[in-house]
One Martini backbone bead per residue (centre of mass of N, CA, C, O) as a GRO file, in nm:
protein
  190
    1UNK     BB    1   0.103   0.032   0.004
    2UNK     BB    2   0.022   0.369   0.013
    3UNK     BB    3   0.108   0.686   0.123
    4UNK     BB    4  -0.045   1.017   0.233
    5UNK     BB    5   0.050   1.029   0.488
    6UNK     BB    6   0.106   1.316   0.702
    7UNK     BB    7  -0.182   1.501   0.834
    8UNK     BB    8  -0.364   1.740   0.917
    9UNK     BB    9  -0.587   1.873   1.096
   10UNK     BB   10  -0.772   2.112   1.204
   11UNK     BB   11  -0.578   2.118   1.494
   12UNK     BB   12  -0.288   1.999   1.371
   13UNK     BB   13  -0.267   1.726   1.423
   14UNK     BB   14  -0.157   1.414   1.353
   15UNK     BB   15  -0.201   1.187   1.111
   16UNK     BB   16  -0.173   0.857   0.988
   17UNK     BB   17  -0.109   0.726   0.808
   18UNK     BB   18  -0.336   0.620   0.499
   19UNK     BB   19  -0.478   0.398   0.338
   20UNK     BB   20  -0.596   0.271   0.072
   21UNK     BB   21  -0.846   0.269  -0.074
   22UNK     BB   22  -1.171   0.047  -0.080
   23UNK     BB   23  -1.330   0.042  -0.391
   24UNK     BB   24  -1.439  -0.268  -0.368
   25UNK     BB   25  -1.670  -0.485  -0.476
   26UNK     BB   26  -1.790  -0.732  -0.236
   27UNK     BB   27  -2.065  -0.917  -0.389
   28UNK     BB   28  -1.902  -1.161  -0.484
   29UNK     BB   29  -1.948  -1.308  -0.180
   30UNK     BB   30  -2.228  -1.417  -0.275
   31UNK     BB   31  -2.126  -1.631  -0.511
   32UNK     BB   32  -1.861  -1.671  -0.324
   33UNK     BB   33  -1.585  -1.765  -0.175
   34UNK     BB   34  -1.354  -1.622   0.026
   35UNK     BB   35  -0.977  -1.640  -0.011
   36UNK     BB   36  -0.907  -1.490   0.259
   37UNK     BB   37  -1.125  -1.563   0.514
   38UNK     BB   38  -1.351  -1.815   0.409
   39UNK     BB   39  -1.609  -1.728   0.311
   40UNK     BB   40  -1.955  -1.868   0.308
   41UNK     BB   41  -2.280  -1.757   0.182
   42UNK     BB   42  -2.402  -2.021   0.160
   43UNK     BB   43  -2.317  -2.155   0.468
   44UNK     BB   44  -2.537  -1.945   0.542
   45UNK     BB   45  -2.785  -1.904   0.735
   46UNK     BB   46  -3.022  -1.669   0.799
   47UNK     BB   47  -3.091  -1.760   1.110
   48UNK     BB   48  -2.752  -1.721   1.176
   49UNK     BB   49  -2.709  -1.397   1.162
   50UNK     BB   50  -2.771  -1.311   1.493
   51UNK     BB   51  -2.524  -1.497   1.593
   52UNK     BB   52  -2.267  -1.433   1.458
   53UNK     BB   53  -2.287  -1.092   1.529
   54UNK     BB   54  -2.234  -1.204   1.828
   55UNK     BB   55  -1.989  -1.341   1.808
   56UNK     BB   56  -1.797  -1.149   1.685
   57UNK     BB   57  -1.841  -0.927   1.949
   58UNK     BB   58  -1.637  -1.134   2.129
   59UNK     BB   59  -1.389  -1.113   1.952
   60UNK     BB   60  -1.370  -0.814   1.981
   61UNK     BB   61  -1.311  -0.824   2.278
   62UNK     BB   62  -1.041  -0.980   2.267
   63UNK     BB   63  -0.892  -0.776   2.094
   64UNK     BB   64  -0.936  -0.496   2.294
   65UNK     BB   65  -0.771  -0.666   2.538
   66UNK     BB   66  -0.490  -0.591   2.389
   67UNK     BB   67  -0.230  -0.431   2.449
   68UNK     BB   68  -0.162  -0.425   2.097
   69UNK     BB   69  -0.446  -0.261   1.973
   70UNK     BB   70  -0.268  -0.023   1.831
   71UNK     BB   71  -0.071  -0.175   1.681
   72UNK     BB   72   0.045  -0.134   1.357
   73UNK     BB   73   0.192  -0.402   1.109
   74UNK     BB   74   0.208  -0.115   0.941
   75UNK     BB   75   0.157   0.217   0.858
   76UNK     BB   76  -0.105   0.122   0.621
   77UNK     BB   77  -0.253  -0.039   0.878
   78UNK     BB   78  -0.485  -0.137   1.055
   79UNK     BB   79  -0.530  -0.170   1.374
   80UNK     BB   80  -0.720  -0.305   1.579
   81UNK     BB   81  -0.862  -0.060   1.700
   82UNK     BB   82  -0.965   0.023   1.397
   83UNK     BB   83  -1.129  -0.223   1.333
   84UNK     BB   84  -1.325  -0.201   1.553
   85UNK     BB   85  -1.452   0.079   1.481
   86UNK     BB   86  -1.532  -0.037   1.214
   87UNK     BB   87  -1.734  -0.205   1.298
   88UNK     BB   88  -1.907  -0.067   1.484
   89UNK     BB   89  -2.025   0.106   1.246
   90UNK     BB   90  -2.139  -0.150   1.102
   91UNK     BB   91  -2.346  -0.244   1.288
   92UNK     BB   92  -2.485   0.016   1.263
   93UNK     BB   93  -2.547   0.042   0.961
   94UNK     BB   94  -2.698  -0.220   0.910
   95UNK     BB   95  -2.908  -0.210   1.110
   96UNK     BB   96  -3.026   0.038   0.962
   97UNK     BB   97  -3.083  -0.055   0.702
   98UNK     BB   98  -3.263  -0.290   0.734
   99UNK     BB   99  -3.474  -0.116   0.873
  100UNK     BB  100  -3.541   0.032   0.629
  101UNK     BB  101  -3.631  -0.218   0.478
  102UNK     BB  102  -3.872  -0.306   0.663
  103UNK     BB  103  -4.026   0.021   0.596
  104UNK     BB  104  -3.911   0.040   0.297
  105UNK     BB  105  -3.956   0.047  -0.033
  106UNK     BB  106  -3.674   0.020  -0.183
  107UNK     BB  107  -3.421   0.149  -0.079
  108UNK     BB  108  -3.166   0.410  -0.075
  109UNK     BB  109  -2.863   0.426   0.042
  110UNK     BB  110  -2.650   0.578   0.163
  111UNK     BB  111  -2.339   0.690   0.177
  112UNK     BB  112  -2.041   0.529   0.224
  113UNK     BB  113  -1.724   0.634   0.416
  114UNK     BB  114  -1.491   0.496   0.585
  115UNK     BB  115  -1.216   0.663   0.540
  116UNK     BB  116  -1.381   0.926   0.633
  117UNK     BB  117  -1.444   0.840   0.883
  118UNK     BB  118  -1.198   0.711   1.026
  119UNK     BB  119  -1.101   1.036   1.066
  120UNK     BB  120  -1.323   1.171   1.215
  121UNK     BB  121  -1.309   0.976   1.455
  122UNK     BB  122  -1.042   0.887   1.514
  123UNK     BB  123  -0.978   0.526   1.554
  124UNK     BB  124  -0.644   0.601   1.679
  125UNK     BB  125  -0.764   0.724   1.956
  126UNK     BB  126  -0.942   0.517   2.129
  127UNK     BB  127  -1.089   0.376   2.360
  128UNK     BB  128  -1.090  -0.023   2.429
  129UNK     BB  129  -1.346   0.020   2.610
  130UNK     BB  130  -1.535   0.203   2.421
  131UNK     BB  131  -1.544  -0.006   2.151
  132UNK     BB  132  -1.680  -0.225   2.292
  133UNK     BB  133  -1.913  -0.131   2.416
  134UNK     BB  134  -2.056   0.000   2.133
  135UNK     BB  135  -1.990  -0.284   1.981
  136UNK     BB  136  -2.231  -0.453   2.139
  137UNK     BB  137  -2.432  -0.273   2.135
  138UNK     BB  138  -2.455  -0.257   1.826
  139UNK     BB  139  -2.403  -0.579   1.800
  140UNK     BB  140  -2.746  -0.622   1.950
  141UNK     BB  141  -2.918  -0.455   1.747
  142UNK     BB  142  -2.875  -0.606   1.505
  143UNK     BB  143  -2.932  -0.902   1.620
  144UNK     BB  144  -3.265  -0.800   1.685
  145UNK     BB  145  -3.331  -0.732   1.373
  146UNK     BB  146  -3.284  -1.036   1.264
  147UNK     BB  147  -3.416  -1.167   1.488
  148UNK     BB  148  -3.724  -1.015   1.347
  149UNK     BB  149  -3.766  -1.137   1.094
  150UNK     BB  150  -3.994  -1.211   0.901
  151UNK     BB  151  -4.038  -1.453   0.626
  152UNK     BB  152  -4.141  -1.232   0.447
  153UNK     BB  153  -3.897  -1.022   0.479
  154UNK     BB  154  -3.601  -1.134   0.319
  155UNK     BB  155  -3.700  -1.023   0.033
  156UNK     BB  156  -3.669  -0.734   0.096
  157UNK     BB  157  -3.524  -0.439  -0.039
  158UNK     BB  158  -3.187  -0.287  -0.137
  159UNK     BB  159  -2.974  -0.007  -0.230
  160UNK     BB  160  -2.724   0.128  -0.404
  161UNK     BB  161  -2.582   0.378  -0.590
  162UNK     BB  162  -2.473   0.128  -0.770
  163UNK     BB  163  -2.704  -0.092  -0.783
  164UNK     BB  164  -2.690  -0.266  -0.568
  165UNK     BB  165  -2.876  -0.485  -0.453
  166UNK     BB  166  -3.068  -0.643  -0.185
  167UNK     BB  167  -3.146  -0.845   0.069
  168UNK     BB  168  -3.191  -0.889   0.362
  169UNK     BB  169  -2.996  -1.157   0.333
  170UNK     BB  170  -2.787  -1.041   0.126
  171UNK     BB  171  -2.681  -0.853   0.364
  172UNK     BB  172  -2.644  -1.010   0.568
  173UNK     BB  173  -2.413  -1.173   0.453
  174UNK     BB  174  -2.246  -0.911   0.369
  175UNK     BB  175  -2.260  -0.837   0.700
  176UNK     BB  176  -2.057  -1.099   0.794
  177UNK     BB  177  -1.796  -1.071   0.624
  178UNK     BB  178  -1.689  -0.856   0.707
  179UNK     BB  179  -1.637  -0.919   1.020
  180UNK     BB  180  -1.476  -1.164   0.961
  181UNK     BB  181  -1.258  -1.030   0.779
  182UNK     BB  182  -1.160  -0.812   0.990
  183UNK     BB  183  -1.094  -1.043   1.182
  184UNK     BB  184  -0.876  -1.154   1.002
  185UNK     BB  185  -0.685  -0.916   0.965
  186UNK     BB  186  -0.620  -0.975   1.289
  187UNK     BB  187  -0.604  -1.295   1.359
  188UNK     BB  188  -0.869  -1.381   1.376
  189UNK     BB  189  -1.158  -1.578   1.458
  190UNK     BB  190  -1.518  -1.659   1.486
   0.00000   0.00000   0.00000
């Protein structure tokens, strides 16, 4: 990766090297197994998807409670506590999508950028038990709206502004992948 270097932020303090964007499309994991991760959305039942995402925030609790949970493994990459800040914020907004797709006939999502997020929120300040508390809050909340989900709701769908597609299944299986994935970029299995 390349780095766009230390910027100063608006208060003048430095931010750390910053990632290259993840612009890939990955709904393509929808269709085959992920060969970084190992996840395959096939063996993924949706009546599983609001287990997963809570056994996943058990295991960024232990991610969390690393002593090294700031240090990252190059200049360019999110250390663990950048990587679990990026989750927390995922499980909040996954589960207002599918709240969306719920009330909502065909919603189209907001745009989210995630590494403009990340200097906003500036992830590599977080303090490891306030991410934790958050993270967990946020993924009880996903999985309460999972498991509500009733028989006729799962085919209900929900677009990003590029045209994917999405039902409420497979974004729950998509928005699994995604925690899977960052869980396993830190070393860690769900």
């Amino acid at each position: 990766m390349t780095s766009t270097g230390d910027r100063p932020d608006a208060a003048g303090a430095g931010v750390p090297p910053t990632p290259d964007a993840d612009d890939k499309d990955w709904t393509w994991v929808l269709q085959q197994p992920c060969a970084e991760c190992g996840f395959d959305a096939e063996l993924l039942e949706r009546g599983q998807i609001a287990e997963v995402v809570r056994r996943t925030a058990v295991v960024w609790q232990e991610v969390l409670a690393d002593p090294d949970v700031r240090r990252r493994p190059s200049p360019t990459v999110w250390s663990p506590l950048e990587y679990a800040a990026h989750c927390r914020d995922v499980y909040e907004l996954f589960g207002a999508r599918v709240r969306l797709m719920l009330h909502s006939a065909d919603p189209q999502f907001a745009n989210w950028d995630q590494d403009v997020t990340a200097l906003e929120k500036r992830y590599w300040e977080g303090e490891p038990d306030v991410v934790a508390s958050e993270l967990t809050a946020w993924a009880e909340s996903a999985a309460e709206i999972f498991d509500a989900v009733g028989d006729d709701e799962w085919v209900r769908t929900g677009r990003r502004s590029n045209g994917s597609i999405f039902t409420v299944e497979t974004l729950g299986k998509y928005f699994v992948h995604d925690l899977v994935h960052h869980l396993h970029d830190v070393g860690r299995r769900r």
